[in-house]
C-alpha positions as CSV (number, residue, x, y, z in Angstrom):
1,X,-65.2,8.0,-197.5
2,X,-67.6,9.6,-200.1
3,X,-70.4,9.4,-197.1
4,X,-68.4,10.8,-194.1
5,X,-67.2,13.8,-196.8
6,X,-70.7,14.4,-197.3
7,X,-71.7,14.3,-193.5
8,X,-68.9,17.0,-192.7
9,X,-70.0,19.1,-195.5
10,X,-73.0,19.3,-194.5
11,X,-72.5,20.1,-190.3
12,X,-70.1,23.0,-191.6
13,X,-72.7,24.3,-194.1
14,X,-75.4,24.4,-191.0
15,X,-72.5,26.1,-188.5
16,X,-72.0,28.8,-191.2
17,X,-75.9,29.4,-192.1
18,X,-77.4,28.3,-188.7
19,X,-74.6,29.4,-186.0
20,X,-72.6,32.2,-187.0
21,X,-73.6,35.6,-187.1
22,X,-71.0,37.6,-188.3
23,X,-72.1,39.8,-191.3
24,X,-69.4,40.9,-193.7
25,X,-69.7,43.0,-196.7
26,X,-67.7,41.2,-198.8
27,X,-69.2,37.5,-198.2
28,X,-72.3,36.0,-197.2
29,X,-71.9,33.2,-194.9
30,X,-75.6,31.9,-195.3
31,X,-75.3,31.6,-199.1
32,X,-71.7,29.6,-198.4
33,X,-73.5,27.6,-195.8
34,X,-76.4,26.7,-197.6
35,X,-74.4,25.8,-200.8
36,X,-71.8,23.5,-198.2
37,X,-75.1,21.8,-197.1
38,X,-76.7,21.4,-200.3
39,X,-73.0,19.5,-201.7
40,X,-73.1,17.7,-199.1
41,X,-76.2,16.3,-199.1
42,X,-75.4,15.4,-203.1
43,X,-72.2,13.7,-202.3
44,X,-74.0,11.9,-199.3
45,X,-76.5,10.5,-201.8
46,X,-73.8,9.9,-204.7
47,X,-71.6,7.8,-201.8
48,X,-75.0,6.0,-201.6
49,X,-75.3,5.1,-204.5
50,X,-72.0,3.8,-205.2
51,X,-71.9,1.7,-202.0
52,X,-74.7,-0.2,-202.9
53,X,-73.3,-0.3,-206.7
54,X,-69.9,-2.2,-205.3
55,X,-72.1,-4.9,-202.9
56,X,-73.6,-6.5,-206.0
57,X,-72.7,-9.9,-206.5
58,X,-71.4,-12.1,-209.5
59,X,-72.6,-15.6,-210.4
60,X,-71.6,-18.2,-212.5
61,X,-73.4,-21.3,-213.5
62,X,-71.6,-24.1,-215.5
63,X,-73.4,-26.8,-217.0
64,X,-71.3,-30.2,-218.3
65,X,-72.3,-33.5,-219.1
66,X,-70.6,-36.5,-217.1
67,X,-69.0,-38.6,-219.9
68,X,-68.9,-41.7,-217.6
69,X,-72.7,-41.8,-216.4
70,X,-74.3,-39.7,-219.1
71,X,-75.7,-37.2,-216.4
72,X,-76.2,-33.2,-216.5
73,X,-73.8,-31.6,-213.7
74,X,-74.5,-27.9,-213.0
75,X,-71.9,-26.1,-211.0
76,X,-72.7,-22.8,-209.3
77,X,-70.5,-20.5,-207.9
78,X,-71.3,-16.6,-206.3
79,X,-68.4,-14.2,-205.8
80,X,-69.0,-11.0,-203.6
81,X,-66.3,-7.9,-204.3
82,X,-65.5,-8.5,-200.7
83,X,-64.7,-12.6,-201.3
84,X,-60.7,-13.1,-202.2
85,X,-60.2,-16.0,-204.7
């Protein structure tokens, strides 16, 4: 959500600074557009960020000892935030 929030952030900044060429007294649109597109490339980046942050994965290893033959047993086990247990 984060990314597409950055994306549109970013087109609207360009429209204003790039596109429109109305000058008011009152506002600047460049300034306005080139703040919008400076946001949105931050918040595109952050989003980033954060997406690769949740893809990390979790893994367990358990190590026993087999009472009955005497033998090590490792078990391993990964769990991706996208995996339901």
């Amino acid at each position: 959500m984060s990314i597409g929030s950055g994306i549109a952030l970013f087109v609207i900044g360009a429209i204003l600074a790039f596109a429109v060429n109305v000058q008011m007294d009152w506002i600047n649109l460049d300034i306005i557009g080139y703040v919008l597109m400076g946001a949105g490339v931050l918040i595109f980046i952050l989003g980033l960020v954060l997406m690769t942050r949740k893809r990390q994965s979790t893994t367990t290893v358990r190590s026993n000892v087999d009472p009955a033959s005497g033998e090590a047993v490792q078990q391993r086990s990964t769990i991706t935030p996208n995996d339901t247990i």
